[in-house]
N, C-alpha and C positions, 0 to 999 in steps of 0.2 A: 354667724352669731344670731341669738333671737333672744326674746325678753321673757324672763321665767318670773313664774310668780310664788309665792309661799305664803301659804293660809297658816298663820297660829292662833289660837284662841288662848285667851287670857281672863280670871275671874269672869269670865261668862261673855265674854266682848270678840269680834273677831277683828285680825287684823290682816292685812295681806302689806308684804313688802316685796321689793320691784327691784327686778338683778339684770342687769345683759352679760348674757353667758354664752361660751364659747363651747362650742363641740371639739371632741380631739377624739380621731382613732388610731387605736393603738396597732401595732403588728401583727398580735395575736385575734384580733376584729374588734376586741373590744370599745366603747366609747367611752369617754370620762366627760365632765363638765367642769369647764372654769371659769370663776366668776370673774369677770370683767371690771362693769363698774355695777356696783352699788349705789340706785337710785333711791332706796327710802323707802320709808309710808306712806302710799296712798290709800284715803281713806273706805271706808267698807262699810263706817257705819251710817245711820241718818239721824240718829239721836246727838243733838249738838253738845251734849254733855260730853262723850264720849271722841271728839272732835281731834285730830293731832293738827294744830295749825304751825309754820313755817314763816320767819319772816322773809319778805320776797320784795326785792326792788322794781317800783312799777314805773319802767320810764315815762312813763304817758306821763306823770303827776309831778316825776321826779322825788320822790318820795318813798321811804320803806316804811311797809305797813304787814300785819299779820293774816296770813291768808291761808283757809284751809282748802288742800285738794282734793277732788276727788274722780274719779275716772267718769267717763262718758256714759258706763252703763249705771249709774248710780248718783240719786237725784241729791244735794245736800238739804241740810235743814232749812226750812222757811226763814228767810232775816240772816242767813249766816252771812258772814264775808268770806265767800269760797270763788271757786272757778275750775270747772270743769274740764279735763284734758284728754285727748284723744290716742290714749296711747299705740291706738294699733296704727296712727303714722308718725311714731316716733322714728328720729334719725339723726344719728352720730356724721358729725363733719368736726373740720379742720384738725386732724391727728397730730399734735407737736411733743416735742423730747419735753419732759419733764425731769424726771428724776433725777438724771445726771448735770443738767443745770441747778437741781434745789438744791443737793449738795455742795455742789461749789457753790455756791452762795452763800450756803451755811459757814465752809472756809474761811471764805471773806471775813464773815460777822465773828469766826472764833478768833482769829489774827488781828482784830478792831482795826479792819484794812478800811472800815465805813468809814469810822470816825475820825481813822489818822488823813485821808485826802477828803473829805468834809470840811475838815479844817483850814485846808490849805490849797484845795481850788473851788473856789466859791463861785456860785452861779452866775452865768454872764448877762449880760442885761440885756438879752433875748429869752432869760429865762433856764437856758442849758443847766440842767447838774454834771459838772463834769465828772464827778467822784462814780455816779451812775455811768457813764459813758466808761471808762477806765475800767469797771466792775466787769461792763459787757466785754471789751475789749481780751482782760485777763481769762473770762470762761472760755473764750472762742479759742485764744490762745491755746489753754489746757485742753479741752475738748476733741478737737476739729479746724485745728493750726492752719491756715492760708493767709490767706492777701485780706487787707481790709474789703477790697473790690468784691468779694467773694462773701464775705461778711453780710455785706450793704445789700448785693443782690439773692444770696439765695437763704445763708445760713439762719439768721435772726427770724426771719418769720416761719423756719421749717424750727424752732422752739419754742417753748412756753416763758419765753425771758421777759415779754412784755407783761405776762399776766405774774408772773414770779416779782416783777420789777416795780410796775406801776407806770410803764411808759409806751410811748407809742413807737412807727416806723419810723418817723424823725427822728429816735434815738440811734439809728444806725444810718444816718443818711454818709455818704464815702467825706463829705469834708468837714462833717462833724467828730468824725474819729481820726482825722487826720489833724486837726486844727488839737483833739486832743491830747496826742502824742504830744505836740509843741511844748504840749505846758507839765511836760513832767519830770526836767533833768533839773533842775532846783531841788528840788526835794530829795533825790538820790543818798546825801548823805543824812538826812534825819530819818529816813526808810531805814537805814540799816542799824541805828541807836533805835527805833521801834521796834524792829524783828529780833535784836538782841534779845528786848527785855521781856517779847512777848514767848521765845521760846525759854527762856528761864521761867518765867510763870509758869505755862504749859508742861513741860516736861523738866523742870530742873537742869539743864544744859547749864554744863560746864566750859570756860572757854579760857583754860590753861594750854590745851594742844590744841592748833587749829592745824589744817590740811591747805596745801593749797596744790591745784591745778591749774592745765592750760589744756581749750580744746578753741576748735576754730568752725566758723561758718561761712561760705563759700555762696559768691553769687555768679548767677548766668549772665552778665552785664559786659561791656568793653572797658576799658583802664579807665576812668575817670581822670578828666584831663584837670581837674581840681588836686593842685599839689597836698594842699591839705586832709580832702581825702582819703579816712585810712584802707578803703581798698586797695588792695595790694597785693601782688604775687608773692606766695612765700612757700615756707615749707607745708601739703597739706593732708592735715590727717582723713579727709575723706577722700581720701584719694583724688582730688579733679585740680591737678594741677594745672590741667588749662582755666580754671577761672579764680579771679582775684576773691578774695574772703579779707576777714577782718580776725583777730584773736580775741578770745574772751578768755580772760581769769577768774577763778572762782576760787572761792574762801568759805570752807565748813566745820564744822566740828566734826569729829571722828563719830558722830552719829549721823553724818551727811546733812544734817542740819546749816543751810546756805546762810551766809552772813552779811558776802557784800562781793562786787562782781566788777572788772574793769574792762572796757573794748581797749584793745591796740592796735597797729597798723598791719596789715596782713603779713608785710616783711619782716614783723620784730621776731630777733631769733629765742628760741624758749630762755637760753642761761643769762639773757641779758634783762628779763623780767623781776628776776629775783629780789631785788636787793630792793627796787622801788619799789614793790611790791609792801615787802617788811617793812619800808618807813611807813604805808598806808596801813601797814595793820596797828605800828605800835601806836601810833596817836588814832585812829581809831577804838582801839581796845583796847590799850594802855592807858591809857583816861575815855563832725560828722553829728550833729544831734540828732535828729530823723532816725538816723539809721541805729543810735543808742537807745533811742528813745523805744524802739523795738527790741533792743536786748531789755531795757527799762521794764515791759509789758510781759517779753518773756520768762525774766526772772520773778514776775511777779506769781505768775501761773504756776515755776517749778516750787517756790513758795508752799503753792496751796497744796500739790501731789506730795512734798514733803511732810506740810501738815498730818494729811489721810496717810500717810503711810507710818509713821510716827504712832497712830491712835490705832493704827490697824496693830504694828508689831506684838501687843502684849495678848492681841487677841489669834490672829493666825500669823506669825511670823512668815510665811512664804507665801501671805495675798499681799499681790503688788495691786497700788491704786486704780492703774491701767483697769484692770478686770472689772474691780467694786465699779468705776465709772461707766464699764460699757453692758455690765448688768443692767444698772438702773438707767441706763439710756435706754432699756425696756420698757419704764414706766410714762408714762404717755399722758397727757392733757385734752381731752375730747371737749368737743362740745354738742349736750346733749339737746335734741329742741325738740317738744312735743309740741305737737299744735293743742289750742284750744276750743270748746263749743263755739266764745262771743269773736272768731277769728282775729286772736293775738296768737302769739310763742311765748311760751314757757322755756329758756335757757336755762339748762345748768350746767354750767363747768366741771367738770368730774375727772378727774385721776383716776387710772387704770388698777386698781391691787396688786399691790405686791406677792409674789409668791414665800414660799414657806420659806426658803435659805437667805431674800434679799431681808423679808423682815426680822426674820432671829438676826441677822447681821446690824440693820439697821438698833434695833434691841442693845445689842451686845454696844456698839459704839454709843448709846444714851442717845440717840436719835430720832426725835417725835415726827412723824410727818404731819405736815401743816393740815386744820379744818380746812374742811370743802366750803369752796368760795358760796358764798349765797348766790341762791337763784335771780332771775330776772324777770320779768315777764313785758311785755310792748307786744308794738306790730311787727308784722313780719320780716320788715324791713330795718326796724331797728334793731330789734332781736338776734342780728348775723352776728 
């Protein structure tokens, strides 16, 4: 990659804007160029009329003020409020997923998944949002499915979810998302009176015929010597009859649209689910926690792939979510730092561009990507 530049002239003025661009050669030896990130106007001129100034958060001051740039080889006007940047050692660090975290998130915010656990787990008096913690929790789930341990240690900071979120590694600390699970099988039944009514808004879902299944999940563990626990040897459709699982029921509409989910004991046989089943659905829609509490998280996630696939159908009927997700798990969160003449850093947070198919896609779904974060500027050390 290197940093290209582009000279335009406009009503008599010139300007140059600043790209990191990729080289690509092709088979036949040819080379193409791909713009990476787009970093803007820097300035070209010295007449302060003619100025593009930026507002830029200066940690030194703590404060955002408007500041014009302009490159090392070119002086600004006398009295301006500028600052000088060196671009020939600029340098891209910390590469994290972007894309496919802003989308589920966007999910989140279309299912009012914010506002309905906002509601109903309220910040604890260390200050935790647990409604945030539960958001992270469901991405990981859909994304890049493991152990919370796996979470805590590698996944959270290899994305852009803190910069996407507004929060730090605390938010992924292993007994803060475990202490979150605790607090989420209360609400189980006012979840499924919400996802009712948000897929009838959403898509008009009808819920005269519903569907119902059984599929089972299976752990590597010994018998659990807790009578109560419903692990259990039973019949197993992945085939691993040596290890105990538990049964999940699921309930959707004939558009796969999920409505509401039950664990049973790994030994329950399928014909005898039925009938208790039907009493849960009429008074539903007729008018082991830990270990639910992880069906809890993971029904939330099939939720969101439901969502995306749902807004995808009227546009390509045979792209599954999967795909749209691990596209945009291409678009990336840099961070850009050019040093300065009066030795500070310039940061700027930058998103990678999308290419031609993710953004006609993103287009077609009514999908904005968010403005580039404002820049920063401090010392070196604060600037990482």
């Amino acid at each position: 990659m290197f940093l290209k530049c582009r000279i335009r002239k406009k009503d008599g003025k010139e300007h140059r804007t600043w790209s990191v661009v990729e080289s690509r050669r092709f088979s036949d030896g040819k080379v193409a160029h791909r713009h990476v990130l787009y970093l803007g106007e820097i300035n070209d001129s010295q007449r302060e009329a003619w100025q593009r100034s930026i507002r830029v958060f200066d940690e030194d001051s703590g404060q955002s003020r408007q500041l014009a740039l302009f490159p090392a080889d070119r002086l600004p006007p006398d009295g301006a409020d500028a600052v000088q940047v060196d671009l020939g050692r600029l340098r891209l660090e910390r590469p994290r997923q972007w894309g496919a975290c802003w989308l589920t998130d966007e999910l989140w915010r279309t299912l009012h998944l914010d506002d309905f656990f906002a509601a109903r787990l309220p910040l604890s008096r260390e200050g935790t949002d647990w409604e945030t913690i539960l958001r992270i929790l469901t991405i990981y789930r859909l994304l890049s499915p493991g152990s919370e341990w796996r979470l805590h240690r590698h996944w959270f900071s290899t994305t852009a979810l803190p910069d996407l979120l507004g929060v730090d590694e605390r938010a992924a600390q292993d007994d803060t998302l475990y202490r979150c699970l605790d607090l989420l099988l209360p609400h189980k039944e006012e979840l499924f009176g919400h996802l009712r009514q948000r897929w009838s808004d959403l898509f008009e879902a009808k819920f005269e015929v519903l569907l119902y299944d059984l599929t089972s999940t299976c752990f590597e563990c010994a018998v659990p010597a807790d009578e109560d626990d419903p692990r259990r040897f039973g019949y197993s459709r992945d085939k691993r009859g040596d290890c105990v699982q538990v049964v999940v029921a699921l309930v959707v509409t004939p558009d796969g649209l999920p409505l509401a989910y039950e664990m049973l004991p790994g030994n329950t046989a399928d014909k005898t689910t039925l009938r208790d089943m039907l009493a849960t659905i009429r008074r539903r829609y007729g008018q082991a926690e830990r270990i639910e509490a992880h069906l809890f998280v993971a029904f939330l996630a099939y939720c969101l792939s439901i969502t995306l696939r749902q807004q995808l159908r009227p546009l390509a009927p045979g792209l599954m979510p999967r795909v749209v997700l691990e596209k945009l798990a291409g678009l990336q969160l840099l961070d850009v730092i050019i040093p300065t003449t009066d030795s500070r850093e310039l940061l700027l947070r930058r998103r990678t561009e999308p290419d031609h198919d993710i953004a006609l896609l993103l287009d077609r779904l009514g999908r904005t990507l968010p403005a580039q974060p404002p820049p920063r500027i401090g010392l070196a050390s604060k600037a990482v």
